[in-house]
Residue, then its C-alpha position, 0 to 999 in steps of 0.5 A: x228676911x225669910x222670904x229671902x232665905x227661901x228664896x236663897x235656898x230655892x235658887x242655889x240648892x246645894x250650891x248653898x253652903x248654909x246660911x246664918x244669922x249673926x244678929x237676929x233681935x228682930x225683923x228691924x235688927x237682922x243680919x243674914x250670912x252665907x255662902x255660896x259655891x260656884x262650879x268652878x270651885x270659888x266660895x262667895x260670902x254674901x251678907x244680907x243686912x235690913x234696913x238700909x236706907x238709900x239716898x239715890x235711886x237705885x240701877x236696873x242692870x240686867x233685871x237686877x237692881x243695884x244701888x247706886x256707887x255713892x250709896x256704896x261709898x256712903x255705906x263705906x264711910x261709916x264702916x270704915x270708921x266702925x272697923x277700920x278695914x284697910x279693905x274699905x279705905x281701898x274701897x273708898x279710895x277707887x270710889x272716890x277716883x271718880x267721886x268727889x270725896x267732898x260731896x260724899x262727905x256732904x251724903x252722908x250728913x244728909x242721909x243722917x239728918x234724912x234717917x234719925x228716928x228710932x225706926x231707921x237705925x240698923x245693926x251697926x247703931x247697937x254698938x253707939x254712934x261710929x261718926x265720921x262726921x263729928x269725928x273724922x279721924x275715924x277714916x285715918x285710923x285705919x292702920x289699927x284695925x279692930x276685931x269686929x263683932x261676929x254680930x256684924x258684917x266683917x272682913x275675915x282677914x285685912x289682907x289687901x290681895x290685889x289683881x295685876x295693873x291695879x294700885x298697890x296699898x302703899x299708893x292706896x294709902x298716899x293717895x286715900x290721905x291726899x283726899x282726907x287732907x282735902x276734906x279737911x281744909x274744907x273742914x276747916x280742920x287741922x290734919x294729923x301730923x304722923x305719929x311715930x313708931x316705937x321700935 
Protein backbone atom coordinates (compact mmCIF):
# COMPACT_ATOMS: atom_id res chain seq x y z
CA UNK A 1 0.00 0.00 0.00
CA UNK A 2 2.75 2.30 0.45
CA UNK A 3 4.23 1.90 -2.98
CA UNK A 4 0.56 2.96 -4.13
CA UNK A 5 0.48 5.81 -2.02
CA UNK A 6 3.77 7.15 -3.30
CA UNK A 7 2.86 6.46 -6.43
CA UNK A 8 -0.85 8.64 -5.77
CA UNK A 9 1.27 11.43 -4.49
CA UNK A 10 3.92 11.39 -7.55
CA UNK A 11 1.34 11.16 -10.18
CA UNK A 12 -1.45 14.11 -8.99
CA UNK A 13 0.61 16.19 -6.77
CA UNK A 14 -1.66 18.92 -5.62
CA UNK A 15 -4.38 17.73 -7.25
CA UNK A 16 -4.10 15.11 -4.10
CA UNK A 17 -6.24 16.29 -1.52
CA UNK A 18 -4.63 13.92 1.17
CA UNK A 19 -4.90 10.79 1.82
CA UNK A 20 -6.11 8.48 4.74
CA UNK A 21 -6.46 5.22 6.17
CA UNK A 22 -9.78 4.59 7.91
CA UNK A 23 -8.67 0.93 8.63
CA UNK A 24 -5.01 0.30 8.94
CA UNK A 25 -4.36 -3.21 11.29
CA UNK A 26 -2.19 -4.33 9.10
CA UNK A 27 -0.75 -5.18 5.52
CA UNK A 28 -3.84 -8.07 5.00
CA UNK A 29 -6.55 -5.29 6.96
CA UNK A 30 -5.77 -1.81 5.21
CA UNK A 31 -7.98 0.70 3.63
CA UNK A 32 -6.89 3.53 2.01
CA UNK A 33 -9.19 7.17 1.23
CA UNK A 34 -8.57 9.91 -0.66
CA UNK A 35 -9.34 12.71 -3.18
CA UNK A 36 -8.62 13.78 -5.91
CA UNK A 37 -9.45 17.54 -7.59
CA UNK A 38 -9.93 17.51 -11.28
CA UNK A 39 -9.05 21.04 -13.14
CA UNK A 40 -12.37 21.56 -13.95
CA UNK A 41 -13.16 21.70 -10.41
CA UNK A 42 -14.86 17.89 -9.44
CA UNK A 43 -13.54 16.10 -6.53
CA UNK A 44 -13.21 12.34 -6.86
CA UNK A 45 -13.23 9.98 -3.95
CA UNK A 46 -11.03 6.95 -4.76
CA UNK A 47 -10.92 4.01 -2.16
CA UNK A 48 -8.06 1.48 -2.16
CA UNK A 49 -9.22 -1.78 -0.52
CA UNK A 50 -6.23 -5.01 0.03
CA UNK A 51 -7.00 -8.39 -0.55
CA UNK A 52 -9.66 -8.41 -2.86
CA UNK A 53 -9.96 -11.70 -4.61
CA UNK A 54 -11.14 -11.91 -8.23
CA UNK A 55 -12.89 -15.01 -9.85
CA UNK A 56 -12.66 -13.81 -13.78
CA UNK A 57 -9.87 -12.44 -15.38
CA UNK A 58 -9.17 -8.98 -15.36
CA UNK A 59 -9.49 -6.27 -18.89
CA UNK A 60 -6.70 -4.23 -20.11
CA UNK A 61 -8.26 -1.26 -21.51
CA UNK A 62 -6.23 1.48 -22.63
CA UNK A 63 -2.95 0.15 -20.49
CA UNK A 64 -5.23 0.08 -17.24
CA UNK A 65 -6.33 -2.95 -15.95
CA UNK A 66 -10.07 -3.56 -15.00
CA UNK A 67 -11.80 -6.11 -13.14
CA UNK A 68 -14.23 -7.68 -14.98
CA UNK A 69 -18.61 -6.33 -14.60
CA UNK A 70 -19.29 -9.72 -12.67
CA UNK A 71 -16.54 -9.40 -10.17
CA UNK A 72 -18.07 -5.88 -9.62
CA UNK A 73 -21.38 -7.18 -9.00
CA UNK A 74 -20.01 -9.80 -6.92
CA UNK A 75 -18.53 -7.33 -4.67
CA UNK A 76 -21.69 -5.63 -4.80
CA UNK A 77 -23.79 -8.33 -3.28
CA UNK A 78 -22.08 -8.39 -0.51
CA UNK A 79 -21.94 -4.64 0.21
CA UNK A 80 -25.33 -4.31 -0.57
CA UNK A 81 -26.26 -6.75 2.32
CA UNK A 82 -23.50 -4.89 4.76
CA UNK A 83 -24.80 -1.41 4.25
CA UNK A 84 -27.90 -1.33 2.45
CA UNK A 85 -27.13 1.59 0.17
CA UNK A 86 -29.72 2.24 -2.28
CA UNK A 87 -26.70 3.12 -4.44
CA UNK A 88 -25.42 -0.54 -4.60
CA UNK A 89 -28.92 -1.92 -5.36
CA UNK A 90 -29.00 0.73 -8.54
CA UNK A 91 -25.71 -0.47 -9.08
CA UNK A 92 -26.75 -4.00 -9.04
CA UNK A 93 -29.91 -3.69 -10.85
CA UNK A 94 -27.81 -1.95 -14.36
CA UNK A 95 -25.65 -4.95 -13.56
CA UNK A 96 -27.66 -7.23 -13.59
CA UNK A 97 -29.50 -5.64 -17.06
CA UNK A 98 -27.20 -7.47 -18.79
CA UNK A 99 -26.15 -10.24 -16.08
CA UNK A 100 -28.18 -12.66 -14.87
CA UNK A 101 -28.63 -12.36 -11.44
CA UNK A 102 -29.12 -15.98 -10.98
CA UNK A 103 -25.43 -17.10 -12.19
CA UNK A 104 -24.37 -13.93 -10.15
CA UNK A 105 -25.79 -15.46 -7.19
CA UNK A 106 -24.16 -18.73 -7.98
CA UNK A 107 -20.49 -16.39 -8.07
CA UNK A 108 -20.70 -15.52 -5.20
CA UNK A 109 -20.88 -18.85 -3.53
CA UNK A 110 -18.24 -19.78 -5.60
CA UNK A 111 -15.86 -17.31 -4.95
CA UNK A 112 -16.68 -18.17 -0.92
CA UNK A 113 -16.12 -21.58 -0.96
CA UNK A 114 -12.76 -20.63 -3.42
CA UNK A 115 -11.65 -17.99 -0.61
CA UNK A 116 -12.45 -19.24 2.99
CA UNK A 117 -9.24 -19.42 4.79
CA UNK A 118 -8.00 -17.00 7.27
CA UNK A 119 -5.42 -15.61 4.62
CA UNK A 120 -8.43 -14.19 2.49
CA UNK A 121 -10.68 -12.30 4.71
CA UNK A 122 -10.77 -8.60 4.06
CA UNK A 123 -11.99 -5.72 6.18
CA UNK A 124 -15.50 -6.13 5.81
CA UNK A 125 -15.00 -9.81 7.88
CA UNK A 126 -14.02 -8.00 11.02
CA UNK A 127 -17.65 -6.87 11.54
CA UNK A 128 -18.82 -11.09 11.03
CA UNK A 129 -20.34 -12.75 8.25
CA UNK A 130 -22.93 -10.10 6.21
CA UNK A 131 -24.14 -13.37 3.68
CA UNK A 132 -26.55 -12.77 1.19
CA UNK A 133 -26.12 -16.37 0.49
CA UNK A 134 -27.54 -18.01 3.93
CA UNK A 135 -29.58 -14.76 4.11
CA UNK A 136 -31.03 -13.06 1.26
CA UNK A 137 -33.27 -10.63 2.57
CA UNK A 138 -30.11 -8.76 3.08
CA UNK A 139 -30.74 -7.47 -0.78
CA UNK A 140 -34.44 -6.46 0.09
CA UNK A 141 -33.44 -4.63 3.11
CA UNK A 142 -32.40 -1.76 1.41
CA UNK A 143 -35.04 0.95 2.42
CA UNK A 144 -33.46 0.91 5.84
CA UNK A 145 -30.03 1.73 5.30
CA UNK A 146 -27.51 1.48 8.28
CA UNK A 147 -24.76 4.04 9.43
CA UNK A 148 -21.82 2.30 8.18
CA UNK A 149 -18.53 2.13 9.74
CA UNK A 150 -15.92 5.11 8.97
CA UNK A 151 -13.43 2.13 8.98
CA UNK A 152 -15.24 1.03 5.95
CA UNK A 153 -15.84 1.78 2.29
CA UNK A 154 -19.25 3.98 2.23
CA UNK A 155 -21.27 6.24 0.60
CA UNK A 156 -21.45 9.88 2.49
CA UNK A 157 -25.24 10.36 1.44
CA UNK A 158 -27.87 7.63 0.04
CA UNK A 159 -29.13 10.00 -2.34
CA UNK A 160 -29.95 8.65 -5.76
CA UNK A 161 -28.94 11.52 -8.03
CA UNK A 162 -29.53 10.36 -11.55
CA UNK A 163 -28.36 11.78 -15.01
CA UNK A 164 -31.43 12.75 -17.77
CA UNK A 165 -32.86 9.32 -19.93
CA UNK A 166 -31.71 7.19 -17.07
CA UNK A 167 -34.12 5.08 -14.71
CA UNK A 168 -35.63 6.73 -11.90
CA UNK A 169 -35.18 4.66 -8.40
CA UNK A 170 -38.79 4.14 -7.93
CA UNK A 171 -38.29 1.70 -11.42
CA UNK A 172 -35.00 0.73 -10.06
CA UNK A 173 -36.80 -0.48 -7.03
CA UNK A 174 -39.57 -2.50 -8.99
CA UNK A 175 -37.66 -3.74 -11.43
CA UNK A 176 -34.43 -4.82 -8.50
CA UNK A 177 -37.55 -7.06 -6.70
CA UNK A 178 -38.90 -8.58 -9.94
CA UNK A 179 -35.28 -10.17 -10.23
CA UNK A 180 -35.00 -10.74 -6.38
CA UNK A 181 -38.51 -12.63 -6.73
CA UNK A 182 -36.32 -14.49 -9.51
CA UNK A 183 -33.55 -15.77 -7.49
CA UNK A 184 -36.15 -16.84 -5.08
CA UNK A 185 -38.12 -19.27 -6.52
CA UNK A 186 -34.86 -20.55 -7.87
CA UNK A 187 -34.05 -20.50 -4.14
CA UNK A 188 -37.03 -22.44 -3.65
CA UNK A 189 -37.81 -19.46 -0.98
CA UNK A 190 -40.84 -17.68 -0.07
CA UNK A 191 -40.62 -14.06 -1.05
CA UNK A 192 -41.50 -11.45 1.60
CA UNK A 193 -44.70 -10.23 1.60
CA UNK A 194 -44.82 -6.05 1.94
CA UNK A 195 -44.49 -4.79 5.11
CA UNK A 196 -46.70 -1.66 6.02
CA UNK A 197 -46.14 1.53 7.44
CA UNK A 198 -47.16 2.89 10.43
CA UNK A 199 -48.43 6.72 10.17
Amino acid sequence: MKNIEKELKEFYGDNLLGIDYPCKINDQYIFLRTFISKPDGTTIKVEILQNMKLIYDTDTINGIRLISTKDIAVFKLISASSRLAKKDIYDLNYITDNNNLIELFKDLATKQERYNSEEDKTIFDLDGKVNPIQNPHLLLDFDNPKQGKSSRPNHSNDLIETVPNSKTWITTGIEWRAKMRSLYRHLELDFPKPKGRSV
